[in-house]
N, C-alpha and C positions, 0 to 999 in steps of 0.2 A: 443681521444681513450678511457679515460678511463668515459668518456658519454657514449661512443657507449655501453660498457661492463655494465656501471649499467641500459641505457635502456634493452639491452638483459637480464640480470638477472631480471629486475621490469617485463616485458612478460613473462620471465618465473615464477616468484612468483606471478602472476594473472592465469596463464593457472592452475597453483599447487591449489590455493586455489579453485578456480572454481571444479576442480575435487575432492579433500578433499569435498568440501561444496557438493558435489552430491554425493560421497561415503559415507557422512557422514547423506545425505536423505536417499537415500535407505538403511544403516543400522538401521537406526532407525525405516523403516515403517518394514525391515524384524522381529525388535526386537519386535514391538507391536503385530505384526501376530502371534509369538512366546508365546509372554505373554497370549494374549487372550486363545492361546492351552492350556498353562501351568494350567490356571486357571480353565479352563472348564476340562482339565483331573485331578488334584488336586481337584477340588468337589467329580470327581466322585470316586476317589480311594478313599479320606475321607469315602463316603459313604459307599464303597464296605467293607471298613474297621472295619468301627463300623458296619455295622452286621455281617461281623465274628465276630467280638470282642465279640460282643451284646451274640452271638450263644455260643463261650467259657465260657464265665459267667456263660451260664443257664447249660453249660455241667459240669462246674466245680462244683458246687451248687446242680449237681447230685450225683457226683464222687467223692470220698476219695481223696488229692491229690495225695497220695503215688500211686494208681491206673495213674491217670492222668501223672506222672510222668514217669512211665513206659512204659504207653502206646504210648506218643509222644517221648521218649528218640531216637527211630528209625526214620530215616530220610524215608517217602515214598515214594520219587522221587528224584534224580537230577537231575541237568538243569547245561547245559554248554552254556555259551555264548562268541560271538567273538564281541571284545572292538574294533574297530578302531579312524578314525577319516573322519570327511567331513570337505571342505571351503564353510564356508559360508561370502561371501566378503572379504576374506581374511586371514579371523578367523578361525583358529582350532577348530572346532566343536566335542567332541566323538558322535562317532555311533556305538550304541549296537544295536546288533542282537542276537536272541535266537537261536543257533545251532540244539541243541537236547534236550528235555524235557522227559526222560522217566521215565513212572510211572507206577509202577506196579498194575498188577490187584485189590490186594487183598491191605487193608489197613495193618499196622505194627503192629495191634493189633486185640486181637480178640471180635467180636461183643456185646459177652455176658459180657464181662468189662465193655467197654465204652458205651453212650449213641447215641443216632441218632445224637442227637445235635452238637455232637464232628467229626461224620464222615463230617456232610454239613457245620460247620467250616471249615476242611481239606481240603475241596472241594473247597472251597470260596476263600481261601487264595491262594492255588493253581492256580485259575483263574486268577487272582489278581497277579501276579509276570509278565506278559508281560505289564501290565498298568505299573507297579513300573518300570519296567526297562525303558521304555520311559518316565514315567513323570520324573526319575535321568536324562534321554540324554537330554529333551528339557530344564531342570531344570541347567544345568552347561552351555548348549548353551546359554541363557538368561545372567548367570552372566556371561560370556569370552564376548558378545557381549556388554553388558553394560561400560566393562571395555574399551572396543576399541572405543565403543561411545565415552566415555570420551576424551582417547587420542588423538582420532583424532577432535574432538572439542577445545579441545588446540593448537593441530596445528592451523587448521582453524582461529581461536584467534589470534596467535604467527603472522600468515600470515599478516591476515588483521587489526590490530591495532599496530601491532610493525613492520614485515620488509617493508612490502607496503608503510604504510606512510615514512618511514625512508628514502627509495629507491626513491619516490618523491621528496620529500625534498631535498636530494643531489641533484638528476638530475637538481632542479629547482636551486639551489645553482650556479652548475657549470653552466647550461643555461646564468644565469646572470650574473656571469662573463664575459663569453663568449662576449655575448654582450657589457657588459661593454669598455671590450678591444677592442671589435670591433670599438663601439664608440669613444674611444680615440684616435686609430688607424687614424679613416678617421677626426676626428679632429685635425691633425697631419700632416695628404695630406695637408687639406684644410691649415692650416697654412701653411704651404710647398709654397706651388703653391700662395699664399694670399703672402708670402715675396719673392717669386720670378718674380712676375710682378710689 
């Protein structure tokens, strides 16, 4: 009986790892898919970045800052966004979406302050907030999947180098017994019947 129980548990810790070992493929080929975004959108908000940045520079180098400081003190737009979450194999993924971005006509300040350089700043940045909010979503997708990489390649590990062989061993254990006794058994007949003729 208790063969038949650790064959049933070794089928099942081969069907578990086999599945682990294919959840643990396809997380990895969605993580690299991932990565490749991450990095291709992360150049480009860099870039988007430094030339606003580049553009505030040459607007502040125009501008007094106590000017500058008034002039941005006013926020020109809010933006509301809704945070949820997606699975991705499992994994709690967040998913940001941008609800509503509204931005008024007219900037916070008035033209003859500030310079051009500071409105296409404004402008830039502004652009620049639906990139930021997905390179953060694909940016925390990456590290929660990385982490579940992990875990579940410990399992996969845990499976096949600790209870697998263990579960063999035993069964091959009690197998030979088995036999053993069976052995002795019919050497036991055969004595039997070897002193009864």
């Amino acid at each position: 009986m208790e063969l038949k129980k650790l064959k049933a548990r070794l089928s099942t810790a081969v069907r578990g790892h086999k599945l682990l070992k294919d959840k643990s493929d396809e997380m990895v080929r969605r993580f690299t898919v991932l990565l490749k975004e991450d990095k291709r959108l992360r150049d480009e908000v860099e870039d988007d970045l430094a030339a606003a940045l580049k553009q505030f520079a040459l607007a502040g180098a125009l501008t007094p800052p106590y000017v500058q400081e008034t002039a941005f003190s006013m926020p020109a737009s809010t933006v509301e966004a809704d945070c949820g979450t997606e699975s991705v194999m499992g994994v709690d993924v967040p998913k940001i979406s941008l609800l509503a971005a509204e931005t008024s006509a007219a900037l916070p300040y008035a033209f003859s302050e500030i310079t051009s350089e500071a409105d296409g700043s404004v402008r830039m940045v502004s652009a620049l907030l639906p990139k930021l909010l997905h390179l953060a979503e694909i940016e925390k997708a990456v590290r929660l999947l990385s982490y579940e990489i992990e875990r579940n390649k410990r399992r996969v590990n845990a499976l096949e180098y600790v209870m697998i062989p263990q579960l063999e061993e035993t069964i091959k254990y009690i197998r030979d017994k088995l036999d053993e006794n069976e052995r002795a058994s019919i050497v036991r007949l055969m004595k039997v019947n070897a002193s009864s003729n």
